[in-house]
C-alpha positions as a LaTeX table, in Angstrom:
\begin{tabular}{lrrr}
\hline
Residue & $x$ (\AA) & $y$ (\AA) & $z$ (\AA) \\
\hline
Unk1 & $-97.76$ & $-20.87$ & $-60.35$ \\
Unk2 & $-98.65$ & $-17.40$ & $-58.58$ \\
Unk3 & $-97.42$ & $-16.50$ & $-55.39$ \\
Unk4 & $-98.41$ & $-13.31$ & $-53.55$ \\
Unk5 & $-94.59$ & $-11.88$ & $-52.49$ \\
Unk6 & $-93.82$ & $-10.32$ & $-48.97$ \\
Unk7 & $-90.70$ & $-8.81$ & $-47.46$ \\
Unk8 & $-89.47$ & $-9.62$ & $-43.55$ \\
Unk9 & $-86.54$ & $-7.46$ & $-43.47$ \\
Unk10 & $-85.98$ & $-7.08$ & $-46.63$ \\
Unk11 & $-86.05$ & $-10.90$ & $-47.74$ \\
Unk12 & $-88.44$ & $-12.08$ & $-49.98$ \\
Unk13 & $-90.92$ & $-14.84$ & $-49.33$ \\
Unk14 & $-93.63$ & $-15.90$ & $-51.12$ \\
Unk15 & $-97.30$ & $-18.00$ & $-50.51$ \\
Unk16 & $-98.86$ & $-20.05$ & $-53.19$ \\
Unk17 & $-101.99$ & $-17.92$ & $-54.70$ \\
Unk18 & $-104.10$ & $-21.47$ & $-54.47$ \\
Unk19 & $-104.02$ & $-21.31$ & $-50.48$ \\
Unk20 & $-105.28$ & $-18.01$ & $-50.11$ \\
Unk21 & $-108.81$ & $-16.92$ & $-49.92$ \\
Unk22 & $-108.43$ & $-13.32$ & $-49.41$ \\
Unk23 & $-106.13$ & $-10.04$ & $-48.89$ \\
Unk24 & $-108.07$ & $-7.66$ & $-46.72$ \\
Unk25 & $-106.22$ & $-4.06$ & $-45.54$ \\
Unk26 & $-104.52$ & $-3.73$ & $-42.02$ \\
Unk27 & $-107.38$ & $-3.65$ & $-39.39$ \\
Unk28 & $-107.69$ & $-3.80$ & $-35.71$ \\
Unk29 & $-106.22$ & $-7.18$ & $-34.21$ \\
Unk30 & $-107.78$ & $-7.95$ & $-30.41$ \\
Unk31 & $-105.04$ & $-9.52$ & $-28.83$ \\
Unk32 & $-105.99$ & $-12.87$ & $-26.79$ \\
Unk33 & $-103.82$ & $-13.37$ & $-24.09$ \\
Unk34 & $-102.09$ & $-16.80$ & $-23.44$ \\
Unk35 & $-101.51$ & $-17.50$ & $-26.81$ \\
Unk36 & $-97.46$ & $-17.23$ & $-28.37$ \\
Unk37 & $-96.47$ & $-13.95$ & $-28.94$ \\
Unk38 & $-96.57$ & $-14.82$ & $-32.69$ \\
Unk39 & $-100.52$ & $-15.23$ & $-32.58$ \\
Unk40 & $-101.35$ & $-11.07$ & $-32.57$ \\
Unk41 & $-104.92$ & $-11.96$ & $-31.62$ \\
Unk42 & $-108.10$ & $-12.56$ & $-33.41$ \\
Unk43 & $-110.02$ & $-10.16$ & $-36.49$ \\
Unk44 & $-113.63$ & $-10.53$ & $-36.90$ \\
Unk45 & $-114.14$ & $-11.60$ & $-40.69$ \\
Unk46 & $-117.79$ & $-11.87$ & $-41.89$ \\
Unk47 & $-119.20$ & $-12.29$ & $-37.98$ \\
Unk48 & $-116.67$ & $-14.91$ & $-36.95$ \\
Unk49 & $-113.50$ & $-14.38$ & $-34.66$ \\
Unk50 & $-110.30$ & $-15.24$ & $-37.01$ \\
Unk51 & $-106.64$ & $-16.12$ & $-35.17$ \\
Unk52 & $-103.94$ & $-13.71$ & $-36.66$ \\
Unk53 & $-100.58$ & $-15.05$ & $-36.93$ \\
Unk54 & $-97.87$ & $-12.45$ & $-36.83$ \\
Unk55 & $-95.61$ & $-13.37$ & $-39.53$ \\
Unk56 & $-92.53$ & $-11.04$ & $-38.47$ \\
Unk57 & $-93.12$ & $-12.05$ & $-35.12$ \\
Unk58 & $-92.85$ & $-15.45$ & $-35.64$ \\
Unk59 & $-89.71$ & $-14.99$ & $-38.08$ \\
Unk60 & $-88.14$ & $-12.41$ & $-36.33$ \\
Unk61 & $-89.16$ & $-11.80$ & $-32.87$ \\
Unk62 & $-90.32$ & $-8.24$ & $-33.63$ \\
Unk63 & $-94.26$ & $-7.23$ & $-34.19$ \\
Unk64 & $-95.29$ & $-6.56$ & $-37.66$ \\
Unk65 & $-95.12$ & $-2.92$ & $-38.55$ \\
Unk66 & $-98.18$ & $-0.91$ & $-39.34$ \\
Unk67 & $-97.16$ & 0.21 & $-43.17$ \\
Unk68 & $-99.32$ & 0.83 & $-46.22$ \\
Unk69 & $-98.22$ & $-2.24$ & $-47.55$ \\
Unk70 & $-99.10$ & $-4.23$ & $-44.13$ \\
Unk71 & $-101.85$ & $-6.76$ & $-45.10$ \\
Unk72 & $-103.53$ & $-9.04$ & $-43.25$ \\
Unk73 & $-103.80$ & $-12.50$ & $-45.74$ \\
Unk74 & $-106.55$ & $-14.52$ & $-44.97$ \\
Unk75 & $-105.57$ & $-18.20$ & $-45.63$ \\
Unk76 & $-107.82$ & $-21.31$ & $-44.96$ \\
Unk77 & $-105.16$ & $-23.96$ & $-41.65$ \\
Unk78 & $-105.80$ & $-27.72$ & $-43.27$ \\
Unk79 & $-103.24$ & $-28.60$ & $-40.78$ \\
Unk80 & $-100.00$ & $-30.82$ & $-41.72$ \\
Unk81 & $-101.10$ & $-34.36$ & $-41.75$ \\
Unk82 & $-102.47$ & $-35.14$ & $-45.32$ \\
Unk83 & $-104.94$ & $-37.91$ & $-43.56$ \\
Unk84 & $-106.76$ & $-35.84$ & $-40.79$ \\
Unk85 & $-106.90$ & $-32.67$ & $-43.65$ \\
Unk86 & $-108.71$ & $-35.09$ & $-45.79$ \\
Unk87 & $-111.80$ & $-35.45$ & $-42.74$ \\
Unk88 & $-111.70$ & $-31.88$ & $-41.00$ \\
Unk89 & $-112.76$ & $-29.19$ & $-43.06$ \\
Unk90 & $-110.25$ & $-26.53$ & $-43.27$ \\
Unk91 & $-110.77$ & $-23.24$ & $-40.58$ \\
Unk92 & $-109.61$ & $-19.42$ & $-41.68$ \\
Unk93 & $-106.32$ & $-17.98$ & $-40.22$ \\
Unk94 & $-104.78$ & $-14.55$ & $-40.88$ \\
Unk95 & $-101.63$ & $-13.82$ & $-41.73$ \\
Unk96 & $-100.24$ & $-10.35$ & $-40.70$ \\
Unk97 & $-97.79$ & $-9.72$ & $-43.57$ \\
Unk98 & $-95.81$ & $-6.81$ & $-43.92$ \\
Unk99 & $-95.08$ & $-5.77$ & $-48.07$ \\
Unk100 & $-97.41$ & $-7.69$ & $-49.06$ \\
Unk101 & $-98.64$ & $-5.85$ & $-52.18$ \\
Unk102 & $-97.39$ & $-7.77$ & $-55.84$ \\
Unk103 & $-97.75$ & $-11.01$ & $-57.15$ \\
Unk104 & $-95.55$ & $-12.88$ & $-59.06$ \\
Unk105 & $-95.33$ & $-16.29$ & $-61.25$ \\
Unk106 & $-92.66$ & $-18.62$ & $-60.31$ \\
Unk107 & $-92.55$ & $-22.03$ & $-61.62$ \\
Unk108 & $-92.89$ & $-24.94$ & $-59.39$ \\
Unk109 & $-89.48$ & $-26.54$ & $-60.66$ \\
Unk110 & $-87.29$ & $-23.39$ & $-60.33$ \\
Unk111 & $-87.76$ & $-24.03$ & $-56.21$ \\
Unk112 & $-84.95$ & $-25.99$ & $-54.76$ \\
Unk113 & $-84.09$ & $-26.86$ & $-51.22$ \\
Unk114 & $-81.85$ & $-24.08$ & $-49.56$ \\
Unk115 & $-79.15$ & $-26.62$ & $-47.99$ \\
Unk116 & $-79.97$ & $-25.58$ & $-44.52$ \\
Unk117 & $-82.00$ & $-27.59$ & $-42.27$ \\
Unk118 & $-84.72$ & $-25.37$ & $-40.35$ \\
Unk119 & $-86.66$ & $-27.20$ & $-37.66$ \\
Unk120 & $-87.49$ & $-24.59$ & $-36.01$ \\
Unk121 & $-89.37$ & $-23.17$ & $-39.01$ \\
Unk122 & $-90.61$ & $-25.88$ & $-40.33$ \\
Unk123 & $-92.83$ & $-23.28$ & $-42.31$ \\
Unk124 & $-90.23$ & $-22.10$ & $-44.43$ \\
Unk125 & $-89.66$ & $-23.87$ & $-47.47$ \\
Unk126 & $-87.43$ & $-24.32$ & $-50.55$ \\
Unk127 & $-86.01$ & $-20.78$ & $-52.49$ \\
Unk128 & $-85.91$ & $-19.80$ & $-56.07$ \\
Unk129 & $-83.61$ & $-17.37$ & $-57.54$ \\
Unk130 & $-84.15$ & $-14.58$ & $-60.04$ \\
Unk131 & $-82.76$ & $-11.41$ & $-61.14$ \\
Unk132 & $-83.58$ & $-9.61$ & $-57.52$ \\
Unk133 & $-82.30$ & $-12.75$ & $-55.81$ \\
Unk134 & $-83.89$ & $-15.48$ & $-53.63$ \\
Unk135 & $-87.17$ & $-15.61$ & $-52.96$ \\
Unk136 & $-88.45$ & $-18.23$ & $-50.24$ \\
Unk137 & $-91.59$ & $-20.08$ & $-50.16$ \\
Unk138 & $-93.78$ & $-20.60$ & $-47.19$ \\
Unk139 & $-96.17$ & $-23.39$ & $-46.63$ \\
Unk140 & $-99.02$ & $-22.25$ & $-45.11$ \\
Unk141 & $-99.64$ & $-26.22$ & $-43.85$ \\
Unk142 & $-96.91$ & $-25.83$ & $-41.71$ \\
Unk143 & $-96.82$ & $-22.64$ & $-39.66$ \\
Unk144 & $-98.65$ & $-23.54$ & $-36.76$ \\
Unk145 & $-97.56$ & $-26.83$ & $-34.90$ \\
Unk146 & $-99.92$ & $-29.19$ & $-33.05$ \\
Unk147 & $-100.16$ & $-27.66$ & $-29.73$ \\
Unk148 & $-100.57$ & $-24.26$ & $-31.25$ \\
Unk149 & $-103.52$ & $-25.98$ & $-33.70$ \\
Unk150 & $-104.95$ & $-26.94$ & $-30.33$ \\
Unk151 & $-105.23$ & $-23.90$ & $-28.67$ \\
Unk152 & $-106.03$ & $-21.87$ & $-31.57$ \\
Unk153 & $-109.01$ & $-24.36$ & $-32.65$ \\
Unk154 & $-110.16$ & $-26.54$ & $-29.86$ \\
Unk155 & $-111.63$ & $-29.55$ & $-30.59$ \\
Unk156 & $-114.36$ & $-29.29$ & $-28.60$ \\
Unk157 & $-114.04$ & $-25.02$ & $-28.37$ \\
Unk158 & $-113.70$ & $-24.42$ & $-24.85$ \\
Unk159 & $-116.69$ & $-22.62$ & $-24.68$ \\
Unk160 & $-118.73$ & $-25.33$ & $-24.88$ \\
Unk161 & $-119.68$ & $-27.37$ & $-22.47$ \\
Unk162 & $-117.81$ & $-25.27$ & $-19.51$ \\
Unk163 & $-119.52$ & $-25.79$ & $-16.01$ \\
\hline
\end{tabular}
């Protein structure tokens, strides 16, 4: 499989090629207050307004850094319940990614769980090991939890329908 490899800190992570739609360069983020400090704001992608999710923010409690390598990875949220993904059609996140410039083929079978449980980040995902050392793989499906689904996509959107 092909997974487009990022650094946070210096650690390696990597997303599965299949779930992403596009890698666009670093552009303006408007921030949207009362949202987590992990959700940097929204971009506007082909006239619509697109939620960014601050990777490095969400790992590590630090903004991502505006670098050459800083990408912003446009993935499509089908949510993590297998049954409702199957009805909804998926909607477009961002993912602010810092080092985010090589791909890489990993097979499937060389991942293995870590040995630590991570509840927390539910989004993180087994690791693989090569010459360079681990590499971890994210699931996209996982990164943003109910509530923040909710706010970030409300079903109706809260425009509608306001008095």
């Amino acid at each position: 499989m092909l997974f487009l490899v990022f650094e946070l800190d210096g650690e390696r992570y990597a997303l599965d090629a299949r779930e992403i739609a596009h890698v666009l360069p670093l552009a303006p983020v408007r921030a949207f207050p009362g949202t987590p400090a992990y959700i940097a704001g929204v971009i506007d992608y082909e006239g619509a307004a697109v939620p960014v999710v601050d990777l490095p923010m969400l790992a590590l409690g630090r903004p991502a850094r505006a670098l050459m390598s800083t990408r912003l990875v446009l993935v499509y949220d089908r949510g993590d319940d297998a049954g409702a993904a199957a009805c909804a059609p998926p909607r477009r996140l961002a993912l602010l990614l810092e080092s985010a410039t090589r791909t890489q083929s990993i097979a499937p079978e060389r991942f293995a769980e870590g040995g630590i449980a991570t509840p927390e980040a539910r989004w993180l995902g087994p690791v693989a090991s090569d010459e360079r050392g681990f590499v971890q793989w994210v699931k996209v499906a996982h990164l943003l939890d109910a509530r923040v689904r909710a706010l970030l996509f409300p079903d109706p959107p809260s425009w509608q329908g306001a008095p």
